[in-house]
C-alpha positions in Angstrom: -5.0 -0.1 -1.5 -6.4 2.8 0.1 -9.4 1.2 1.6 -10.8 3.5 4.4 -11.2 7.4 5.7 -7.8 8.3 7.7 -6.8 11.4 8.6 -3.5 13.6 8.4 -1.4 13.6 11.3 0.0 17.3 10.5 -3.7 19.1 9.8 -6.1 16.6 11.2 -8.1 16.7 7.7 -9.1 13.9 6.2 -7.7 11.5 3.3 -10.3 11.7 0.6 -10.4 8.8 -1.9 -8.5 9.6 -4.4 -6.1 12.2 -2.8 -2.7 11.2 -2.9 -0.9 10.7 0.8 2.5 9.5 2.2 2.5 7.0 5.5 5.3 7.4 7.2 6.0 4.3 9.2 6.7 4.8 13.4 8.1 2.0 15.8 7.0 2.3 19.1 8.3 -0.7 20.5 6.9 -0.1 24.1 3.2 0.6 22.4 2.5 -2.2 21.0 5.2 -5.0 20.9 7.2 -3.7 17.9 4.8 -3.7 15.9 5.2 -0.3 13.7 2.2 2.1 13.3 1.7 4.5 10.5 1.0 8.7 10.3 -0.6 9.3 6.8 0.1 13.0 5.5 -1.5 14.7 2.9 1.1 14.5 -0.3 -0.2 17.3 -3.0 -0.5 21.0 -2.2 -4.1 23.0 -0.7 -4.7 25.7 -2.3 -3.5 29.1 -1.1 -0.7 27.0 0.4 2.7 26.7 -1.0 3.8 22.9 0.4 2.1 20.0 1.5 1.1 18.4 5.2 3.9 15.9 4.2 6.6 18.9 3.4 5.5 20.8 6.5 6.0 17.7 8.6 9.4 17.7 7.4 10.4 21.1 7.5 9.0 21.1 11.5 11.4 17.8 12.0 14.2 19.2 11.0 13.7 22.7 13.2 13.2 20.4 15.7 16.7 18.3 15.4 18.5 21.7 14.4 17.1 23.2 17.8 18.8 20.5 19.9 21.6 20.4 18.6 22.3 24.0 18.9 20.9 24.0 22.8 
């Protein structure tokens, strides 16, 4: 349940009750004893906008791992 405010890790915009959102779930082992942590994203589309936070975050991931593989 979706209990408190967070905000979206790829626009910095808050989670309004009621808006869907994706966590994605992070392990940071040296952080905080392996304990994971979580990036919320928003999951539905702004308007004006033609994917979500979440879809963005994805598309910028995967530049990123097709960039170092090609250097």
């Amino acid at each position: 349940m979706f209990l408190s405010s967070q905000q979206c890790s790829y626009c910095g915009s808050t989670i309004e009750r009621g808006e869907r959102w994706v966590r994605e779930k992070i392990f940071e082992p040296t952080l905080n004893a392996r304990e994971p942590s979580y990036r919320r994203y928003h999951a539905d589309v702004f308007d004006g906008q033609e994917v979500s936070c979440w879809e963005k975050h994805l598309l910028a991931q995967e530049i990123a791992r097709t960039s170092a593989r090609a250097a």
